[in-house]
C-alpha angles and dihedrals in degrees: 000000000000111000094254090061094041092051079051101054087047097056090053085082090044114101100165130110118271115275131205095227108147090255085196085084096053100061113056094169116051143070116280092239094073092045109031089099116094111214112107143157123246120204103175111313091339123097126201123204092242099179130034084190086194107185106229131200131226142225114302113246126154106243116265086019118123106298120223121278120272080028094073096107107034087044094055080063110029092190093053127120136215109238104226109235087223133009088264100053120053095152105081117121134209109225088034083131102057100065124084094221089250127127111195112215130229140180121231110211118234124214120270115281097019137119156205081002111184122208093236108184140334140210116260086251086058087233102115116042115186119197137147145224120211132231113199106315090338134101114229100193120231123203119193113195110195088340089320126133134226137175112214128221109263106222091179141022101280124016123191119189100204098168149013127176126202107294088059087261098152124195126199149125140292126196131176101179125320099298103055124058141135147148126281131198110206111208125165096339095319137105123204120186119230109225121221122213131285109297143055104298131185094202112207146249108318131320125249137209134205126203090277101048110250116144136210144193144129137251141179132191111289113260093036121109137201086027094285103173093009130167139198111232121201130194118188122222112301097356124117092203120095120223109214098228122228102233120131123286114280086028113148119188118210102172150354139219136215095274098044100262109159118209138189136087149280122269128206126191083337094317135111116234106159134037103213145161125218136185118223091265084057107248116156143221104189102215119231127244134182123274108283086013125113111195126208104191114209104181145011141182125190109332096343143084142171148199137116147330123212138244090003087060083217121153112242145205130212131190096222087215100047099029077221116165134229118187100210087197080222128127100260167095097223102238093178135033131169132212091275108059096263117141141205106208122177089330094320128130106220120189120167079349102295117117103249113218122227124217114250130164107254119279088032133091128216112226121189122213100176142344128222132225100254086047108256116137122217116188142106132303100214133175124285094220109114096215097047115034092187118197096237092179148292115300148174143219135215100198 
């Protein structure tokens, strides 16, 4: 059993809020791709890795080509929402009739020489996919334009793409041993590194980019754990200085939309309590969850974001302007959601709350990392094989 899985097995005997605890202590063997994310769940003094908010590609199709079917009326406004037909059920989507159910599959190619290469995020047109192979402990970024690899430069020791929006502007991380790392934008074949305050920052957990550019992501002093005196950092397009933003205290940021809009959730004393949105002068719209329930939200698109309940560990779906809730009854928490109300959760494909199954060859598991907005699904086929869950390569979804 490889150690993702076996971090997996033990949280499903977790039933505690998500905590902030730097996860990359608590796993000492595996590679950093399964664990760099920084949700996890505390029990005591012991903390779970909760969320592998693994960022997931979807379909390739040029932007402004023929959507995929069931997607004709949302693409032809990217920004447009799905009105919910009740306040429990936002999902519901307007050319839901028109799909089959069905999800063809498709390999992405990987650069020459490179291995167990994972499909990472897309842009919301499903043009530009971003991934990564490892080498030892250390991230090698991959960029597919239109189902075209690249191998990107490596400017440090390890380099971890993490975002791109729709103009091919990726986001990720570089690191060069335990005391350097910062945020890159990549724009036509050049990085350019984001520079945090004055200070000594530990920036988390990945970076994200809207349409504009604008990027966001939090840090807290080095040497400090479960985001004790953290901050949200925002650069505006094209800019290398960060803005402080001006959100309550324990705020952590996860994404942003096209308008600006930050989400994410409250912490206290390292644990969520609150889903909210913010805008950058730091109002606030707190983010409902179900009764006994606290909600973290780690993406959005449009008017809708997604991300986790606790204790049930379900993935969730809120509507940004109503704060309404949608329980998905699905294990979370949600890492992907497109204009249109459909979520990746824990490697699930949701759409009008169903789990949508994606084509695979027998012996073999789809698993989703995120869905465009013109629904296409870019994730990894794996084994089926219970004690092994092999990476057997990148891989989309037209669905």
């Amino acid at each position: 059993m490889n150690e993702e899985q076996e971090l997996r097995d033990r949280l499903a005997a977790v039933e505690v809020p998500p905590s902030r605890i730097e996860i990359d202590a608590l796993v000492s063997a595996g590679r950093r791709r399964a664990f760099r994310r920084r949700s996890v769940q505390g029990v005591g003094g012991v903390a779970l890795a909760t969320a592998l908010l693994l960022a997931v590609p979807s379909i390739l199709t040029r932007a402004g080509a023929q959507p995929a079917a069931g997607l004709a009326e949302a693409s032809a406004d990217p920004t447009a929402t799905v009105e919910p037909t009740g306040a429990t059920d936002p999902t519901a989507s307007p050319a839901a009739t028109a799909w089959d159910g069905h999800c063809t599959m498709m390999e992405l190619p990987v650069p020459g020489g490179m291995k167990d290469v994972t499909a990472d995020a897309v842009d919301p047109a499903g043009w530009y996919v971003v991934g990564n192979s490892v080498v030892g402990q250390d991230f090698r970024p991959v960029l597919w334009t239109d189902g075209q690899p690249q191998a990107l430069p490596v400017p440090g020791q390890s380099v971890q793409v993490t975002a791109v929006n729709s103009s091919g502007i990726a986001v990720g991380l570089v690191e060069n041993g335990p005391q350097e790392e910062y945020v890159f934008r990549y724009e036509k074949g050049a990085y350019t590194r984001l520079r945090t305050p004055p200070g000594n920052w530990h920036v988390y957990p990945t970076p994200a980019i809207n349409a504009g550019g604008d990027v966001v992501i939090n840090a807290e002093p080095r040497g400090n754990s479960g985001g004790k005196d953290s901050i949200v950092l925002l650069w505006k397009a094209g800019s290398t200085t960060a803005a402080k933003l001006r959100l309550p205290d324990g705020a952590n940021a996860y994404d942003i939309t096209d308008d600006g809009t930050i989400v994410g959730a409250i912490y206290r004393n390292g644990v969520a309590t609150t889903a909210y949105a913010w805008d950058q002068q730091g109002k606030g719209r707190k983010l409902k969850a179900p009764a006994g329930e606290t909600g973290a939200a780690y993406a959005a698109e449009g008017d809708w974001a997604t991300g986790g309940l606790w204790p049930s560990h379900s993935g969730a779906l809120w509507n940004i302007r109503t704060g309404e809730v949608t329980d998905l009854d699905k294990e979370g928490p949600g890492q992907s959601v497109n204009a249109v109300g459909w979520v990746v959760t824990n490697g699930v494909l949701v759409r009008d709350g169903a789990a949508v199954d994606l084509s695979v060859p027998s012996g073999q598991a789809g698993f989703a990392s995120a869905v465009s907005d013109t629904g296409l699904v870019v994730g990894q086929a794996r084994s089926s094989d219970s004690n092994d869950h092999q990476n057997l390569g990148p891989r989309v979804w037209r669905c």
